[in-house]
PyMOL Python script that loads the backbone (N, CA, C, O; Angstrom):
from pymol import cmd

cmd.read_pdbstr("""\
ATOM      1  N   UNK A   1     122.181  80.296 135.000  1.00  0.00           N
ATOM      2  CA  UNK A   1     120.739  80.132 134.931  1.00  0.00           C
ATOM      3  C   UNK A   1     120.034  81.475 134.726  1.00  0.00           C
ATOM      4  O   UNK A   1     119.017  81.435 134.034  1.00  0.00           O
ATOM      5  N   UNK A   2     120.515  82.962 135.347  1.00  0.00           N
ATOM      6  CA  UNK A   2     119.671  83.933 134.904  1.00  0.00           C
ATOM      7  C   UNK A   2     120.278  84.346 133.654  1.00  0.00           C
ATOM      8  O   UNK A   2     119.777  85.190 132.911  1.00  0.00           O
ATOM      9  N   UNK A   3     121.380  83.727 133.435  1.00  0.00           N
ATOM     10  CA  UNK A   3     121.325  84.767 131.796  1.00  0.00           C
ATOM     11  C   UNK A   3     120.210  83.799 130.659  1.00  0.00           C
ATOM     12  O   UNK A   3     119.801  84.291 129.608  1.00  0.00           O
ATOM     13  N   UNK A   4     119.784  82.130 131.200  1.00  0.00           N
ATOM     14  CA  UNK A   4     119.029  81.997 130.170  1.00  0.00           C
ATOM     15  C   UNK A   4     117.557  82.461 130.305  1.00  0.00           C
ATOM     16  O   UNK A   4     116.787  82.552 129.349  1.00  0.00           O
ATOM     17  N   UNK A   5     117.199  82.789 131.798  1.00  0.00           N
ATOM     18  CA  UNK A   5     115.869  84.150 131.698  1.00  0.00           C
ATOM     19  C   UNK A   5     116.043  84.910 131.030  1.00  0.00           C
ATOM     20  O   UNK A   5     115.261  85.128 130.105  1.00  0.00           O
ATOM     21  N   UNK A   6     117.338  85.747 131.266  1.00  0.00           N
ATOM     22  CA  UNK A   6     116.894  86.742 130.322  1.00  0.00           C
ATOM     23  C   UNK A   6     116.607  86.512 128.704  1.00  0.00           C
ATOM     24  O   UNK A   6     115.835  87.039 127.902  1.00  0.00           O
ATOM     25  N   UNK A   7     117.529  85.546 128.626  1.00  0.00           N
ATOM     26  CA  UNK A   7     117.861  85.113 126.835  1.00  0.00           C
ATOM     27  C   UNK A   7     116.166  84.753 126.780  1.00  0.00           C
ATOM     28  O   UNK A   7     115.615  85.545 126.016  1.00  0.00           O
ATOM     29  N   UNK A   8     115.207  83.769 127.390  1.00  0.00           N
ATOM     30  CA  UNK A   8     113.828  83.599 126.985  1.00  0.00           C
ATOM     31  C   UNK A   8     112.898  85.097 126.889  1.00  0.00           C
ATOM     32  O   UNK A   8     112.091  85.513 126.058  1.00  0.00           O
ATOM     33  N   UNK A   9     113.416  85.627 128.098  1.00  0.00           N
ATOM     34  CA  UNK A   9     112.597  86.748 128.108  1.00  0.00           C
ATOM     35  C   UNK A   9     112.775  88.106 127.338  1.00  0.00           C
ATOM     36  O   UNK A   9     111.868  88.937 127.385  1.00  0.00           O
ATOM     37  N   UNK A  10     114.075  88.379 126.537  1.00  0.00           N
ATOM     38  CA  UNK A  10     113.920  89.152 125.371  1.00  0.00           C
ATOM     39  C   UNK A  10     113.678  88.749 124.617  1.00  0.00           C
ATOM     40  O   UNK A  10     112.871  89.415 123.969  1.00  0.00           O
ATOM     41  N   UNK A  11     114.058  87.473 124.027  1.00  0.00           N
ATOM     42  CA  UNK A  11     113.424  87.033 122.830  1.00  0.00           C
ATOM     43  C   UNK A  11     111.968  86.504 123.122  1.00  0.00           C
ATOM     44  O   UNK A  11     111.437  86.095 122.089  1.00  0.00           O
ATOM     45  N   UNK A  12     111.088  86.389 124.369  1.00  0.00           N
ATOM     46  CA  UNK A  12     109.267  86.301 123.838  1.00  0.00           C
ATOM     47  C   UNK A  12     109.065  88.203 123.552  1.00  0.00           C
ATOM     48  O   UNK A  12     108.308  88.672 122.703  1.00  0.00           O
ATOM     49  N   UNK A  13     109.749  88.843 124.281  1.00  0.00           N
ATOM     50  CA  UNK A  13     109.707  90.758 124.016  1.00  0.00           C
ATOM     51  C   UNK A  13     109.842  90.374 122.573  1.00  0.00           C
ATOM     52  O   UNK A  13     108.857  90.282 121.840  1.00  0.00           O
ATOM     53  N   UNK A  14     110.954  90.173 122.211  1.00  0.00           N
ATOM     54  CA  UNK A  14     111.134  90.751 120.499  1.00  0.00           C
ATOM     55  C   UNK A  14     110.266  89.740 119.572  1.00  0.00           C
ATOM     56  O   UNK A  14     110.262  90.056 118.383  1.00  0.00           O
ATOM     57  N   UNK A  15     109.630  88.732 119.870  1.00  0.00           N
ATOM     58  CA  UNK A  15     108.381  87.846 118.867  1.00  0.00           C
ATOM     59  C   UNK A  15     106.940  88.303 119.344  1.00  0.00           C
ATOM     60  O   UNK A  15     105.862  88.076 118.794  1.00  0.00           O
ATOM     61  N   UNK A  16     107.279  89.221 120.862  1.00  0.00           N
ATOM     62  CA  UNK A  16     105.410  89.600 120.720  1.00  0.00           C
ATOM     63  C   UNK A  16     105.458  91.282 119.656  1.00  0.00           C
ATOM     64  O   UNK A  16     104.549  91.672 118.923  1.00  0.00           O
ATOM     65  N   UNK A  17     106.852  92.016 119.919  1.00  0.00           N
ATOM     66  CA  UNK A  17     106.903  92.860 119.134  1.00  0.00           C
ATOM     67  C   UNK A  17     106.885  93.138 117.737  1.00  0.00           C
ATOM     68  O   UNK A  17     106.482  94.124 117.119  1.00  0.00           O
ATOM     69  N   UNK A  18     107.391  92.095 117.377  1.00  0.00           N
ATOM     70  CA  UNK A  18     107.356  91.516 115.759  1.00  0.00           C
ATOM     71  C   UNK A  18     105.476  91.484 115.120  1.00  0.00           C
ATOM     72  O   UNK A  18     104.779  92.167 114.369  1.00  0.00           O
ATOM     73  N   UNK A  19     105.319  90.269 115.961  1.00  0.00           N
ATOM     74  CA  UNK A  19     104.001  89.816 115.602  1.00  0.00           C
ATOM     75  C   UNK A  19     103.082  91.329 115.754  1.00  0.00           C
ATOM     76  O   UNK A  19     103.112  92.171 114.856  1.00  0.00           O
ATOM     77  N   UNK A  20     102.416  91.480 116.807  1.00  0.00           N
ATOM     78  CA  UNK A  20     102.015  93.555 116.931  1.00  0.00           C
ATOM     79  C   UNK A  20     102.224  94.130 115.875  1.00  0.00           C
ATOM     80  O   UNK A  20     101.447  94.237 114.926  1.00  0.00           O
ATOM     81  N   UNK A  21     103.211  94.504 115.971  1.00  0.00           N
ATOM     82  CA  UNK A  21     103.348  95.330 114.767  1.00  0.00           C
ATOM     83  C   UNK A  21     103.601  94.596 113.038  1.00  0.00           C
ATOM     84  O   UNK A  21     104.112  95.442 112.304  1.00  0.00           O
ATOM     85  N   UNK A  22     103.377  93.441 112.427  1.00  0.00           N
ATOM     86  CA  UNK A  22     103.266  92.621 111.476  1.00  0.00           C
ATOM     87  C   UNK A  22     101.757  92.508 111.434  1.00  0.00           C
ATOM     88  O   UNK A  22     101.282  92.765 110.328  1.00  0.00           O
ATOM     89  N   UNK A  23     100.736  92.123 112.559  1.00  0.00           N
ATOM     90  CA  UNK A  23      99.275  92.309 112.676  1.00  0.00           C
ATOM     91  C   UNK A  23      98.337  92.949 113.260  1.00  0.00           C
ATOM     92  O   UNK A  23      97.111  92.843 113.286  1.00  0.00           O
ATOM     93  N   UNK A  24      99.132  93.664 113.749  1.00  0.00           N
ATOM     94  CA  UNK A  24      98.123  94.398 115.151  1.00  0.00           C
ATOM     95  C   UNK A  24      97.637  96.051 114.308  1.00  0.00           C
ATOM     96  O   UNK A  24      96.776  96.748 114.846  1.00  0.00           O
ATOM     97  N   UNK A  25      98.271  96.473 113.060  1.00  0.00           N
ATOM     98  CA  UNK A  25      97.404  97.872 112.817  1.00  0.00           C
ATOM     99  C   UNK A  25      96.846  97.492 111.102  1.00  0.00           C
ATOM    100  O   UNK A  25      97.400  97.528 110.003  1.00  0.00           O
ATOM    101  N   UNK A  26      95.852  97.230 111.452  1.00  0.00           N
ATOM    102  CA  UNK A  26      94.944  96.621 109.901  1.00  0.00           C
ATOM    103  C   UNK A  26      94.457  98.080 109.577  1.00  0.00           C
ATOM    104  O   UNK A  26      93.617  98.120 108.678  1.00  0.00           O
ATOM    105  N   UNK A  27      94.917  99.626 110.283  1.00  0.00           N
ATOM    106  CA  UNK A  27      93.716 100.241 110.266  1.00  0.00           C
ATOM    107  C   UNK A  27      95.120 101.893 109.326  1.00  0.00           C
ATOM    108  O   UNK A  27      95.355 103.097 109.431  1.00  0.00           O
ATOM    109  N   UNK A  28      95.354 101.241 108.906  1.00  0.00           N
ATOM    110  CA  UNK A  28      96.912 102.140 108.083  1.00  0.00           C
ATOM    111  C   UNK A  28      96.236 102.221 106.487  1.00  0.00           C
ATOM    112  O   UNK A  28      95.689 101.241 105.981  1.00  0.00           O
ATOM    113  N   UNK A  29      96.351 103.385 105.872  1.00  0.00           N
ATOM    114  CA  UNK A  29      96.331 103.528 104.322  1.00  0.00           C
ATOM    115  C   UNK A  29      97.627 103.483 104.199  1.00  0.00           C
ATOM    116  O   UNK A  29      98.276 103.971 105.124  1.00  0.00           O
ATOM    117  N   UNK A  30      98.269 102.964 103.181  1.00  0.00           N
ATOM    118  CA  UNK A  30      99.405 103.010 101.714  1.00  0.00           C
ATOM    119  C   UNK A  30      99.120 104.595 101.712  1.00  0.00           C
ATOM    120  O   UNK A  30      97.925 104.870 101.599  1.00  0.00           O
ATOM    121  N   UNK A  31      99.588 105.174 101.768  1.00  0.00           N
ATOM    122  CA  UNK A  31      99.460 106.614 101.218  1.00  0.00           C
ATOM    123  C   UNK A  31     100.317 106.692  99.788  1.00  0.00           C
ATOM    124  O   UNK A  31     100.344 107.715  99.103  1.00  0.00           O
ATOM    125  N   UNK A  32     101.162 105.190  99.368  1.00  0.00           N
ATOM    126  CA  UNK A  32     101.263 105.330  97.542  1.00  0.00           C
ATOM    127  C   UNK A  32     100.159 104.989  96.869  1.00  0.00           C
ATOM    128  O   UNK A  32     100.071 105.140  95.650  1.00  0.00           O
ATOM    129  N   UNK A  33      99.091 104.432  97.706  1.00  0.00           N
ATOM    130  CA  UNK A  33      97.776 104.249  96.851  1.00  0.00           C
ATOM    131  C   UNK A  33      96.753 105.456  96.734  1.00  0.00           C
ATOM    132  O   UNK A  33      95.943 105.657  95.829  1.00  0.00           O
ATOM    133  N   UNK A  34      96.956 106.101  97.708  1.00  0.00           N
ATOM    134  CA  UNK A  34      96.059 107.685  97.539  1.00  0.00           C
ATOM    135  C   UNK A  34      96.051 108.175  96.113  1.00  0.00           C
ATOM    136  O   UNK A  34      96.934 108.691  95.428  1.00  0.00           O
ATOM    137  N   UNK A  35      94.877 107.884  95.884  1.00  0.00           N
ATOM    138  CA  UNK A  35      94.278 108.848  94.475  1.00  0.00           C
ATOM    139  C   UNK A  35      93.819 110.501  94.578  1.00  0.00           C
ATOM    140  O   UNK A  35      94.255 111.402  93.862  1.00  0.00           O
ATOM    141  N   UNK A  36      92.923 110.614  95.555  1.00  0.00           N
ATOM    142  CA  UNK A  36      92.530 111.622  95.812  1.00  0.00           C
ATOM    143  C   UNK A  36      91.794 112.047  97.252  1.00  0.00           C
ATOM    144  O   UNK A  36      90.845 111.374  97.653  1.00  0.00           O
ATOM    145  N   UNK A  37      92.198 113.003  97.880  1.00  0.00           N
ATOM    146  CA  UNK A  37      91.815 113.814  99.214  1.00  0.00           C
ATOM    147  C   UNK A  37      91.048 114.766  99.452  1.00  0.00           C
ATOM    148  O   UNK A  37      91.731 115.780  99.597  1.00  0.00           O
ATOM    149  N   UNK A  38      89.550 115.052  99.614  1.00  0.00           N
ATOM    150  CA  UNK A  38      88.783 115.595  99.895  1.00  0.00           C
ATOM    151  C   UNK A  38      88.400 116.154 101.288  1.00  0.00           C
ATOM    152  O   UNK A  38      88.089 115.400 102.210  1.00  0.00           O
ATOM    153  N   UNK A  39      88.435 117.600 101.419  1.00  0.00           N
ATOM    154  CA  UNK A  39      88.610 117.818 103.351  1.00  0.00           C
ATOM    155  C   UNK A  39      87.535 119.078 102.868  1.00  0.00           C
ATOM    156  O   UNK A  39      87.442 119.987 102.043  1.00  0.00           O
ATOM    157  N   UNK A  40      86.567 118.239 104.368  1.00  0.00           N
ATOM    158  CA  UNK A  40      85.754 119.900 104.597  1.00  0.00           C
ATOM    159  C   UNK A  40      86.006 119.865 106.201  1.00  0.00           C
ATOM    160  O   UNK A  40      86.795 119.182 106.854  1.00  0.00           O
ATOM    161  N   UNK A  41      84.998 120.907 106.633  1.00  0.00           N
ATOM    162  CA  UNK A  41      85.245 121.154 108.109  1.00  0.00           C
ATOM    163  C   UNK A  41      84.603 119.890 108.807  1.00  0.00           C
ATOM    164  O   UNK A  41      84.661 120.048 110.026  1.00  0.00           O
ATOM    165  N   UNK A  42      84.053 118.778 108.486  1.00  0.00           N
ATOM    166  CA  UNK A  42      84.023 117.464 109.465  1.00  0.00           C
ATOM    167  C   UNK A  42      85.020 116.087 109.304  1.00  0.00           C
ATOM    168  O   UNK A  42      85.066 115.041 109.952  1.00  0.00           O
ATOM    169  N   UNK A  43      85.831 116.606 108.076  1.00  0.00           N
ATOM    170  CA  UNK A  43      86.505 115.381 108.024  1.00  0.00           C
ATOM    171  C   UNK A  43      87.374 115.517 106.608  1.00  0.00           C
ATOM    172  O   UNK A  43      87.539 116.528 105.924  1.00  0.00           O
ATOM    173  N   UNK A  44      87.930 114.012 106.370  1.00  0.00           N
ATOM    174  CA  UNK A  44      88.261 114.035 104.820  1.00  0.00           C
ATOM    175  C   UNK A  44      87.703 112.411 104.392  1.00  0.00           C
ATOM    176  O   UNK A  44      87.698 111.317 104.957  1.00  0.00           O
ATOM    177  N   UNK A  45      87.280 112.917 103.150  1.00  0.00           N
ATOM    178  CA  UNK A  45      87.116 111.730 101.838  1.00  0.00           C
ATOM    179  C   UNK A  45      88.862 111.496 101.481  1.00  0.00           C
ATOM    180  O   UNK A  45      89.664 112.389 101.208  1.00  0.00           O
ATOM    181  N   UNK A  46      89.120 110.075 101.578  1.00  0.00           N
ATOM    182  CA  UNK A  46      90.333 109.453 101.030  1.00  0.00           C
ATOM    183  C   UNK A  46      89.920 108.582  99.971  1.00  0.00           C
ATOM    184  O   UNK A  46      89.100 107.735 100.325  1.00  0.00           O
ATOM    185  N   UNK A  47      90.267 108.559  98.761  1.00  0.00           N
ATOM    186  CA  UNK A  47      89.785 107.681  97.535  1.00  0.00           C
ATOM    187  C   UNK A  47      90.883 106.838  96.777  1.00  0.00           C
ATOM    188  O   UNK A  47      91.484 107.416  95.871  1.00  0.00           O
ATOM    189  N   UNK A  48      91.077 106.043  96.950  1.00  0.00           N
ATOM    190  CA  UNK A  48      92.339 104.851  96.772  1.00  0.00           C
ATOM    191  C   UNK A  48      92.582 105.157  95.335  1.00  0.00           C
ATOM    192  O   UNK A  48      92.025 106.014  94.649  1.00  0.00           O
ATOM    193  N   UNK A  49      93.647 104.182  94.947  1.00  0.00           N
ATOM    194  CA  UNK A  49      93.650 104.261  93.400  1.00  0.00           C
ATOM    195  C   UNK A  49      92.754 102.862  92.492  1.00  0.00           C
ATOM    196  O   UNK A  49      92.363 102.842  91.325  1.00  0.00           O
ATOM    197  N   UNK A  50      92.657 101.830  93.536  1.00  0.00           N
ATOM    198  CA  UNK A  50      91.468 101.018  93.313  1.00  0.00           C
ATOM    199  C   UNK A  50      90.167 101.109  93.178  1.00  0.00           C
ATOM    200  O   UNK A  50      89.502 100.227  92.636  1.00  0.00           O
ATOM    201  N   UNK A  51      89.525 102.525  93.809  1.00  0.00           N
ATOM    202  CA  UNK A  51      88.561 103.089  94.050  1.00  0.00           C
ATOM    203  C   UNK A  51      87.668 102.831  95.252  1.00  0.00           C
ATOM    204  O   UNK A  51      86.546 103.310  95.417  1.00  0.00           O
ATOM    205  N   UNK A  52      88.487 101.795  96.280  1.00  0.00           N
ATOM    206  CA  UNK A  52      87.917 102.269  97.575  1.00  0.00           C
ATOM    207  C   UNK A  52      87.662 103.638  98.242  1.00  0.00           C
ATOM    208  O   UNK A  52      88.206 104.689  97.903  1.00  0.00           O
ATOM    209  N   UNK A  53      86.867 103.504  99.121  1.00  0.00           N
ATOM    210  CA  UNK A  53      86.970 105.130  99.725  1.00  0.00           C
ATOM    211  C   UNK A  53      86.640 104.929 100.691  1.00  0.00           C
ATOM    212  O   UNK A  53      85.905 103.994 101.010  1.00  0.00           O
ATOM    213  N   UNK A  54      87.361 106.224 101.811  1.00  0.00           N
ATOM    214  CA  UNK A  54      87.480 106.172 103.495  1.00  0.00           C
ATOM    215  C   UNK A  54      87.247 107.335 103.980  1.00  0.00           C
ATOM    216  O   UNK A  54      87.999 108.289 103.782  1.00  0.00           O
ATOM    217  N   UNK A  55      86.028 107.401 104.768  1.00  0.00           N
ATOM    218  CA  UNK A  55      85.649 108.945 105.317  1.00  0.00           C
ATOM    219  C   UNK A  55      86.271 108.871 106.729  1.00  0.00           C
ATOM    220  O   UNK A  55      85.964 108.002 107.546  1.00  0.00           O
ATOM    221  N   UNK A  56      87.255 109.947 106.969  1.00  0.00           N
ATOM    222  CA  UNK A  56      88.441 110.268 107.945  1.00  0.00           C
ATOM    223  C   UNK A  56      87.327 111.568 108.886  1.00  0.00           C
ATOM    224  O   UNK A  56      87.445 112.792 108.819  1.00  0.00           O
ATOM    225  N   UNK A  57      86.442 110.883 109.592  1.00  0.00           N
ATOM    226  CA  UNK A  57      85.798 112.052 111.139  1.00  0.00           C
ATOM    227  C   UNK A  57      86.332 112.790 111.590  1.00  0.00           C
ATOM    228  O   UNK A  57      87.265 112.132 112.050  1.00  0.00           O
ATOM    229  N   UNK A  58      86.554 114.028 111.932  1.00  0.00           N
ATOM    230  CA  UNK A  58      87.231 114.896 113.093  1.00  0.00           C
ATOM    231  C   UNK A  58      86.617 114.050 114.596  1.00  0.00           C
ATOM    232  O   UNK A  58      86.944 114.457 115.711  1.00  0.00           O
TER     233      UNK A  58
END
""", "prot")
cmd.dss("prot")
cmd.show_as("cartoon", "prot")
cmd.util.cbc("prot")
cmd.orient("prot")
């Protein structure tokens, strides 16, 4: 009976870990889509190759 705890309880670990990291960081650039990088002393301009663009704050 405890080896099938454990068997439930790594495998909900390894499907909440999956899922997290599959949805949990929406907030990542492709850095193969980087067109162009613009940096002054408050930050950088990131400019996609689609032509979105993302101002990066210090």
């Amino acid at each position: 009976m405890k080896k099938i705890k454990y068997v439930i309880i790594v495998t909900a670990l390894t499907m909440s870990a999956f899922l997290f990291g599959r949805f949990g960081n929406r907030d990542i650039i492709d850095m193969n889509q980087v067109a162009d990088i613009q940096a002054d002393t408050d930050g950088a301009q990131i400019t996609l190759l689609d032509g979105n663009g993302y101002y990066w704050e210090r």
